[in-house]
Structures are given as structure tokens and as C-alpha cells.
C-alpha positions in Angstrom: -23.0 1.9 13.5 -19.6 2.6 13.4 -17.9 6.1 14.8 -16.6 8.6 12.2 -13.5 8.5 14.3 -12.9 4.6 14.3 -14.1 4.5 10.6 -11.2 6.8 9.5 -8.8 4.9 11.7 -9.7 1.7 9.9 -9.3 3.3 6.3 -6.1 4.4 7.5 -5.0 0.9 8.6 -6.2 -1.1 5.8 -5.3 1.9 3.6 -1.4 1.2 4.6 -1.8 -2.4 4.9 -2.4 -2.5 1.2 0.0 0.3 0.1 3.1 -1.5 2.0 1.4 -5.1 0.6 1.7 -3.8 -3.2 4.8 -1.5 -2.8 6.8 -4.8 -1.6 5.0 -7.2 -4.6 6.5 -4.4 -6.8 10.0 -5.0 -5.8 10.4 -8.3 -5.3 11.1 -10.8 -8.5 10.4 -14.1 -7.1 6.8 -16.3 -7.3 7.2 -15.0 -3.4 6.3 -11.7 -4.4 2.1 -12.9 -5.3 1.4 -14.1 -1.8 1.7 -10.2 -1.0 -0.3 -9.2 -4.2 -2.9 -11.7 -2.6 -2.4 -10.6 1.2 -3.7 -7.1 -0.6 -6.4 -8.6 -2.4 -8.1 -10.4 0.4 -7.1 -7.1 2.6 -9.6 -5.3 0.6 -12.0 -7.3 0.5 -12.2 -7.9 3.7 -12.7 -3.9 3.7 -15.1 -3.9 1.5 -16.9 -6.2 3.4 -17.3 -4.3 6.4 -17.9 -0.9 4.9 -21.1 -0.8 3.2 -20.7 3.1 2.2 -19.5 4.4 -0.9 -17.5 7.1 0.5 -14.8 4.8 2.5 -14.4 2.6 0.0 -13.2 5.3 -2.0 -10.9 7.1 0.8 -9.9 3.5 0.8 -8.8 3.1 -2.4 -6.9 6.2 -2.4 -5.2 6.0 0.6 -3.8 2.8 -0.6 -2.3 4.2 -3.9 -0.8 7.4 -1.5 0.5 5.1 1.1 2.1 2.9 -2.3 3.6 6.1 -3.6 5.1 7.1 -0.1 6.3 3.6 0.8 7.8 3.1 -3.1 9.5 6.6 -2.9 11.3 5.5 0.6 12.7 1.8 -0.3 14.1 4.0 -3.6 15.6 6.3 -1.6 16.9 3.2 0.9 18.1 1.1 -2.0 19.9 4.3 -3.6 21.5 5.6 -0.1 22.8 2.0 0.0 24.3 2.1 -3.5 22.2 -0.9 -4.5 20.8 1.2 -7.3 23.4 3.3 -9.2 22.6 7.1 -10.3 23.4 7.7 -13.8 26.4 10.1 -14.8 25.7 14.0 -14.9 26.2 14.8 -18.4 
């Protein structure tokens, strides 16, 4: 049986390994970018395979979509800082 201390560590690690694997499949454009959509599939399945509770695989899930969010918000805010993405016009 697994500690509550080491099973929180591993949905934080596999929670962030997806959300930084779908966060760069969402902004890339090539056939590259579903090798990551995989890496994030077979991430969580590999989870899902050694959690056998309900309850992590939940936290699991939405630690994922956080750690997306966060990791989306940041390359925005990279890309804009770097004037790769241009702010519209103030009315």
C-alpha cells in the first residue's frame, strides 16, 4: 500500500507531465505535435494503472487541466513578451 504522502507526489507528477504534454500539443501545428497528445495518453494510463482508487484518479484528472491552464497562460504570456503574438489596438 502506497503512502498518502508518495500518492499525492505521484498525482502531482503525472498531473504536470500531462498538463505540459497537452499545453505544448496545443501550440504546435505540425503531425509533431500528436506524439505529445500520445506521450499524455499513455501517461495516464499508465496512472490509471497503478492507482486503483477513485479518488486519485480524479485529483489526477484535475491537476492535469490546472497544470494545462497554468502552463498555457505562461507560453501566452512568453510568446506576447516576445512580440510573437501582437496585442490588438486600444480603441
Amino acid at each position: 500500500m502506497n503512502s498518502p504522502v508518495r500518492t499525492v507526489f505521484m498525482i502531482l507528477c503525472y498531473g504536470l507531465l500531462c498538463g505540459l504534454l497537452l499545453a505544448v500539443f496545443s501550440q504546435i501545428d505540425s503531425l509533431t505535435r500528436f506524439a505529445f497528445s500520445l506521450g499524455a495518453l499513455l501517461a495516464g494510463v499508465h496512472f490509471f494503472k497503478r492507482e486503483e482508487r477513485l479518488a486519485p484518479r480524479i485529483w489526477f484528472v484535475v491537476t492535469s487541466i490546472i497544470f494545462y491552464f497554468m502552463i498555457t497562460i505562461v507560453i501566452t504570456v512568453v510568446l506576447i513578451a516576445q512580440g510573437k503574438i501582437p496585442l490588438p489596438e486600444a480603441a
